[in-house]
PAFIGU-835721 format. One line per 3 residues: number of its first residue (from 1); their letters; for each residue x negated, y negated, z of N, C-alpha, C, O. Coordinates in steps of 0.02 Angstrom, whole numbers, plus 50000, padded with zeros to 5 digits. Atoms other than C-alpha are relative to their C-alpha. Layout:
! PAFIGU-835721
NUM) a) X,Y,Z,X,Y,Z,X,Y,Z,X,Y,Z | ...
END
This chain:
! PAFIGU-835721
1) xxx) 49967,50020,50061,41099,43003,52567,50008,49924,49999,50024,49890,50047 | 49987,50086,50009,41110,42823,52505,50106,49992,49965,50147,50025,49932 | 49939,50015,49989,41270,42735,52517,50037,49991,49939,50098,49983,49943
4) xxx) 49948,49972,50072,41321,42755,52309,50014,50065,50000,50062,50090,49971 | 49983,49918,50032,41304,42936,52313,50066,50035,50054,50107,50079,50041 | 49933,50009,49967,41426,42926,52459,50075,49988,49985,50128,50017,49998
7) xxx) 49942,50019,50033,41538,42841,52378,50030,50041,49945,50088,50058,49938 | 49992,49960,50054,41526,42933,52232,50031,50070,50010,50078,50091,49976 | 49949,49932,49987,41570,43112,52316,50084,49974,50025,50137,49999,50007
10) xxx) 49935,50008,49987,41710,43027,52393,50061,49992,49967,50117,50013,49978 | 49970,50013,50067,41769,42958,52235,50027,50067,49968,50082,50075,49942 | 49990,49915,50047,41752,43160,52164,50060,50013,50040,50114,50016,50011
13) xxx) 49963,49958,49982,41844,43224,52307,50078,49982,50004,50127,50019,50009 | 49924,50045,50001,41991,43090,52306,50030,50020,49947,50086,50045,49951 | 49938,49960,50069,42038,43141,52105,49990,50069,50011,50019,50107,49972
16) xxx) 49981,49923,49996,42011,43312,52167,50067,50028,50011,50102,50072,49984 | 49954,49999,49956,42131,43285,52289,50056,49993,49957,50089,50041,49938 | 49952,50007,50037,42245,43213,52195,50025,50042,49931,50081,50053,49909
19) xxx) 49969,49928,50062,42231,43344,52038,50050,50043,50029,50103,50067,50010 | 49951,49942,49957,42291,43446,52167,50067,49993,50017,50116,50024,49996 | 49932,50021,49981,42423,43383,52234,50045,49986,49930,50090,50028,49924
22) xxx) 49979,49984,50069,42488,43351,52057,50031,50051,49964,50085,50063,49938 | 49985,49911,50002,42482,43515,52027,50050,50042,50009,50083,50078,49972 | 49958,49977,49933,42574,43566,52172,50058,49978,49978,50094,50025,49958
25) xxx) 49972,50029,50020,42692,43449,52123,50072,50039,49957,50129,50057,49971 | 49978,49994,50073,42733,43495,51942,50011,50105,49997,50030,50134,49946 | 49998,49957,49989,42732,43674,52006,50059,50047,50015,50067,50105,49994
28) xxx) 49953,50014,49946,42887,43665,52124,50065,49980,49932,50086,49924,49947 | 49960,50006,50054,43019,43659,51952,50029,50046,50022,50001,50099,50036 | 49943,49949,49975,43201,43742,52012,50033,50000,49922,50042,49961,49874
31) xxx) 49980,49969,50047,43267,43863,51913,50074,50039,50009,50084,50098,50019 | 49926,50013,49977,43455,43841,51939,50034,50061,49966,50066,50095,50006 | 49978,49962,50063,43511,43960,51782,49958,50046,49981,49897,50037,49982
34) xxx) 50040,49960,50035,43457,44097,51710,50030,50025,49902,50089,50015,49885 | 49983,49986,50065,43464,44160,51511,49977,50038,49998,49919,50051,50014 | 50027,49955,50023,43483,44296,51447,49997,50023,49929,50048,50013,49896
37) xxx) 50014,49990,50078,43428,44350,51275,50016,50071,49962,49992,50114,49999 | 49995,49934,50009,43480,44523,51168,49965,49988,49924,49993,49957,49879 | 50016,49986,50075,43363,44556,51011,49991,49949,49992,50005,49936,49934
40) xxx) 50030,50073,49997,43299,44370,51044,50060,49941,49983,50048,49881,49979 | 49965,50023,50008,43455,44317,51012,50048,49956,50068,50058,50001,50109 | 49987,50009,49941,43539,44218,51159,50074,50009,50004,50111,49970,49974
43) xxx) 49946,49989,49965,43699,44304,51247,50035,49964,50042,50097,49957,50043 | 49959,50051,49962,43720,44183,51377,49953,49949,50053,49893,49942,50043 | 50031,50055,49957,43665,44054,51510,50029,49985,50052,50073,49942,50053
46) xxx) 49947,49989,49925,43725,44087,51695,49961,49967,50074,49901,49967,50090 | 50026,50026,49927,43707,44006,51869,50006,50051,50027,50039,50103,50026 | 50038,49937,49926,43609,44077,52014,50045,49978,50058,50035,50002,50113
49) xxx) 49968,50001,49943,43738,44010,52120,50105,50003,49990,50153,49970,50010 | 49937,49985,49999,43893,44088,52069,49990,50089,49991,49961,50115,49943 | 50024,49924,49990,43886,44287,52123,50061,50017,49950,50119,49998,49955
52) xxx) 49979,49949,50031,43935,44403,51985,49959,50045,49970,49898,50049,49971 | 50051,49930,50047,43901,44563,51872,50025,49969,49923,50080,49945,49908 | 50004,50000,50068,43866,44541,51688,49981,50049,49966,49925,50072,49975
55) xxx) 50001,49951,50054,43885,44663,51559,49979,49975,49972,49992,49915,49963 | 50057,50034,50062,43753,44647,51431,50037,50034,49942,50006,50085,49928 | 49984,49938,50058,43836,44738,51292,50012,50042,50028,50031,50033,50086
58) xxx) 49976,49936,49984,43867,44923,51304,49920,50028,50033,49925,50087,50050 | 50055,49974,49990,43663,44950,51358,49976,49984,50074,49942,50028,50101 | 50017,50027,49946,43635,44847,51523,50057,49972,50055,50109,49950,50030
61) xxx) 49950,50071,49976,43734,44747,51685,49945,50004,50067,49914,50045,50102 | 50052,50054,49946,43636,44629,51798,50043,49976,50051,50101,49983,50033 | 49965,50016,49959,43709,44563,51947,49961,49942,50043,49909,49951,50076
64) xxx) 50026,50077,49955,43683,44366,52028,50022,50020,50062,50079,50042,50067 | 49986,50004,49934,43687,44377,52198,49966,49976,50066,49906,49985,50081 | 50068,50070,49966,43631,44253,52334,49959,49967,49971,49902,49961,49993
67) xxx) 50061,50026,50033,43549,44162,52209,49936,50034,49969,49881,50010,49953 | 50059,49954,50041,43458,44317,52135,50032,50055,49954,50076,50094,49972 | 49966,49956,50050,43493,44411,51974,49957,50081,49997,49900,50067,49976
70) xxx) 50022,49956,50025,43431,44582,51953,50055,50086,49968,50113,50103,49979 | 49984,49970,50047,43452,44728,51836,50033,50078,50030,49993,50122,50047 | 49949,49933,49956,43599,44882,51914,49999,50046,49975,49988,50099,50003
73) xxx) 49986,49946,50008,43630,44970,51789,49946,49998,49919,49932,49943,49896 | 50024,50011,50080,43533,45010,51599,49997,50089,49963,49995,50141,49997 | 49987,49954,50047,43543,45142,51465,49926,50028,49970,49913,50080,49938
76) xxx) 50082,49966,50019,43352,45158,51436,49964,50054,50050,49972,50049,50111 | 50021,49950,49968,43248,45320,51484,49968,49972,50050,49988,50001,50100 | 50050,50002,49931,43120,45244,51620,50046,49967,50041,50039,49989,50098
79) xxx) 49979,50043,49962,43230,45127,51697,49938,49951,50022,49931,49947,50083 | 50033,50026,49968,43093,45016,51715,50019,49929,50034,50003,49906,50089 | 49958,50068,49991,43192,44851,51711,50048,49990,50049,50068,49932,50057
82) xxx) 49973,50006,49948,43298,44897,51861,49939,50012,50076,49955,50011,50135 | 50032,50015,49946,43144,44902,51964,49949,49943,50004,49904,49942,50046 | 50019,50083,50007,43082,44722,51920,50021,49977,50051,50073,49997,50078
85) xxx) 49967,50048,49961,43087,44588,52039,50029,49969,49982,50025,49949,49925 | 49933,50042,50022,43234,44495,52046,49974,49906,49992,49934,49871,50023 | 50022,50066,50011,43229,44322,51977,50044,49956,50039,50098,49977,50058
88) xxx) 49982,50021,49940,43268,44190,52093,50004,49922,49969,50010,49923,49907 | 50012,50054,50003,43258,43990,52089,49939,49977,50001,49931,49918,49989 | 50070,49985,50011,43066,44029,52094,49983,50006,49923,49931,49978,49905
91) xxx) 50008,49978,50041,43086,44098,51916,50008,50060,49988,50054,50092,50013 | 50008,49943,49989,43027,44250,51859,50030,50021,49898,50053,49985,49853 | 49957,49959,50066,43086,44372,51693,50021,50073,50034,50006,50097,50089
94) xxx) 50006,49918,49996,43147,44556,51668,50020,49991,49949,50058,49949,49925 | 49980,49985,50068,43140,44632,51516,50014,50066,50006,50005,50099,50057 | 49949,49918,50021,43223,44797,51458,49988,50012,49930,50038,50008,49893
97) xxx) 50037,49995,50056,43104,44832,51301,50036,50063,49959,50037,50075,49899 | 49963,49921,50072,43198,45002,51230,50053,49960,49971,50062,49957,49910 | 49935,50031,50043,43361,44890,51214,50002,49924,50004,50053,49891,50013
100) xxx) 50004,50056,50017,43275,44728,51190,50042,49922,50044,50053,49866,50024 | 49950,50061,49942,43378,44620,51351,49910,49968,50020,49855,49993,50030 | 50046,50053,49939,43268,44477,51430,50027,49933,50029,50042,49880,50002
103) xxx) 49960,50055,49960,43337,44378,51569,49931,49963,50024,49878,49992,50034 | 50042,50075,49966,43232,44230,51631,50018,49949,50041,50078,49937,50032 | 49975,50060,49974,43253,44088,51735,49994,49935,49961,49944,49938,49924
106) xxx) 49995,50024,50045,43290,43929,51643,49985,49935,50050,50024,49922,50096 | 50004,50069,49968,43209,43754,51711,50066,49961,50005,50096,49973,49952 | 49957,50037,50006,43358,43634,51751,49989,49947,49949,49934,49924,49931
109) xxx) 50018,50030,50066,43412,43526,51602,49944,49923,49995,49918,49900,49944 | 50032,50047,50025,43316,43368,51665,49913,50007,50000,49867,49972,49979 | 50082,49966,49999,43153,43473,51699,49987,49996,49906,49944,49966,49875
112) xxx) 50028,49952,50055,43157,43552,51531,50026,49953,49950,49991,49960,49901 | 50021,50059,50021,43206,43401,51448,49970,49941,49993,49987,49897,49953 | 50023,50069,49997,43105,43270,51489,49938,49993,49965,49910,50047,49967
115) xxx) 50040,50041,50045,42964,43175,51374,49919,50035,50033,49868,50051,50002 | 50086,49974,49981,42814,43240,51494,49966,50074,49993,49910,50096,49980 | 50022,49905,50007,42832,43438,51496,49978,50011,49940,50010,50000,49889
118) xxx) 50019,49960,50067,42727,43513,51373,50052,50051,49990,50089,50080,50030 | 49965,49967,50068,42804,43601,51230,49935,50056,49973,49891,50041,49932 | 50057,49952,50038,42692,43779,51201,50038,50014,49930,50092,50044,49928
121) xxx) 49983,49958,50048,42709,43805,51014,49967,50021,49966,49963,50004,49907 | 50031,49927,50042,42603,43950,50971,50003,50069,50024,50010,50091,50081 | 50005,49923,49961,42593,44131,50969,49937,50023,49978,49912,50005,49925
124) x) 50082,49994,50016,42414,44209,50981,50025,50090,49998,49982,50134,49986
END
């Protein structure tokens, strides 16, 4: 190999490198809070580091604990939403589709405010 084309992979693999790491980076977003929504409407907005149970209405109650929320009790036939993984500081959702609950994890406010995070606004 002659000594541009050298350069040249090295060049590739350096912004490789660095896409990557980037990546990695922008990946790694703590998810301090979680929200939860009824009928898309939003109920409330709770820390992962204060252990309690929340009553969703008369249909659901979720319970934070150690920094993880998941779904105890619900009023829908499969129960599928109490065997979701629990959402954590990782992220994550559960939804509860017969009676319309969806808890999520919620980026912290200077994540999810700041000037660089894209903004998805479409629905396909």
């Amino acid at each position: 190999m002659k000594k541009k084309e050298l350069i040249f992979i090295a060049g590739i693999l350096i912004l490789a490198g660095v896409l990557w790491l980037g990546f990695q980076i922008a990946g790694k977003r703590s998810h301090n809070t979680i929200r939860i929504t009824v009928d898309g409407k939003e109920f409330g907005t709770y820390s992962l580091s204060q252990d309690q149970i929340i009553h969703i209405g008369d249909t659901n109650v979720c319970e934070i604990k150690d920094g993880k929320v998941t779904m105890i009790e619900a009023t829908c036939p499969d129960h599928y939403c109490m065997k979701q993984k629990a959402v954590d500081e990782h992220g994550g959702s559960i939804i509860c589709l017969p009676n319309k609950v969806v808890i999520e994890g919620e980026n912290t406010a200077e994540d999810s405010d700041s000037e660089s995070s894209p903004k998805i606004d479409a629905v396909t």
